[in-house]
Structures are given as C-alpha cells and as structure tokens.
N, C-alpha and C positions, 0 to 999 in steps of 0.2 A: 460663548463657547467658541472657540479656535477652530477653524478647518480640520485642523491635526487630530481635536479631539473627536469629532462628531465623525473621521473616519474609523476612527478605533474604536469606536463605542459601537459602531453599524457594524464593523467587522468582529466583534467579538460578541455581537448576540445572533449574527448570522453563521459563525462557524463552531457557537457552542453547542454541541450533539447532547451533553450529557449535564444540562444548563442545570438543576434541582440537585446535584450532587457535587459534595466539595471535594479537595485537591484530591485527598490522599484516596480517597473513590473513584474518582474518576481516572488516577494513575493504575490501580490495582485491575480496574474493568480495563484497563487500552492492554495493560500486559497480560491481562486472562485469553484478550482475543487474538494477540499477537502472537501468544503461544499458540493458540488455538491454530489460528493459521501455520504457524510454522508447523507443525505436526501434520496438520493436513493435508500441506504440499508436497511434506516430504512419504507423508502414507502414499498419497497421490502418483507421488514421482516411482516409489517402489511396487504397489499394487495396480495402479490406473492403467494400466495396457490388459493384464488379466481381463480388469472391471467394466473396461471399456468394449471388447476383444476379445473377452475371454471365450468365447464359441469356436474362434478360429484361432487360438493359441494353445500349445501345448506346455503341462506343467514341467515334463522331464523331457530329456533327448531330446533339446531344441533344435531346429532346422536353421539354416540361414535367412529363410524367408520370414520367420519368426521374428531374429533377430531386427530385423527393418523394420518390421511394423513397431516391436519395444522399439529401436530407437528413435524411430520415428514419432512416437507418444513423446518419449521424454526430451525430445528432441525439441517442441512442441510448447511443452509444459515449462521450460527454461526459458523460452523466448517470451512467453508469454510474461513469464516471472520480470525478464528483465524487462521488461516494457513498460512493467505497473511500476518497477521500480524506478525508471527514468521519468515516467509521469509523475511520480512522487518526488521526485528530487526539480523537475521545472517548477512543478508548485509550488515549491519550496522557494525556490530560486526567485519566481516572481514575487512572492508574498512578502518576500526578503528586501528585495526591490522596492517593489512599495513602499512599506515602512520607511526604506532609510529614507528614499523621498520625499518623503512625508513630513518624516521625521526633522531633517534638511531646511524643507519647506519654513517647518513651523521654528527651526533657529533663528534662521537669515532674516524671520519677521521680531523677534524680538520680543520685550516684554511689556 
C-alpha cells in the first residue's frame, strides 16, 4: 500500500460523518441541513434582535437607539457568518493542498 493511499483511506473514514449511508443520502441529508441553516440565519438575521432584545426593543415607532442595537445584532451575525465562511473556505484550501501533495508525491514515485 502506497503512502498516497493509506492517507486517503485515513482521511476518508476520519471525515466520513454519515459513513452507513450511500451517495444520494448523504447528498439529500448535507442539503436538508444546508437549507436548514440558510433559513435560520436568515430567520435569525430578521427576528434575532427582537429574540435576543426583545424586552428593550419596540415593535412600531422605532427610536434611533433601537436602530443600534438591530444593527448592531445584525451587524454581529454577518461577521460571524463570514468567518465560518472563511474557515470553511482555508479548510478547503488546505485539504486541497494536501491532496495535490500527496497526490504529487505518489507520481514523482512511479509504478
């Protein structure tokens, strides 16, 4: 067994979450949850200062002080958003890295 392979064999029962279920299950459950998420950031993004705040916020005739605190929730919840999103995209970036590495690795040795 090659270096090449015994990484890819380590790294794909270490990052398989949903290992008992085949493709097209495991594609349908990432975008059940994906939706799921999107809908509940954007619930979030639109009710989360009420939910959070809601004692000291008014629903009509908002004051300016109001306004700061909303935007300051969503203000908040965006950064947060793109943060997970940048972690998710270096993950990517390394795991990407790796691979070709790897991958590299296991040409330059031949057959």
């Amino acid at each position: 067994m090659s270096r090449f392979s015994a990484c890819c064999a380590s790294a794909d029962r270490s990052t398989d979450m949903m290992r008992g279920m085949k493709l097209p299950a495991k594609r349908l459950a990432s975008m059940v949850i994906l939706a799921l998420s999107v809908a509940g950031y954007a619930l979030l993004l639109w009710r989360g200062p009420w939910w959070v705040d809601g004692s000291h916020l008014r629903d009509q005739n908002l004051e300016p002080a109001d306004g700061i605190v909303i935007t300051g929730f969503r203000t908040a919840l965006v950064a947060l958003g793109a943060g997970i999103f940048a972690g998710g995209s270096l993950l990517h970036t390394s795991n990407l890295a790796t691979h070709t590495r790897n991958f590299g690795s296991h040409a330059r040795q031949g057959p």
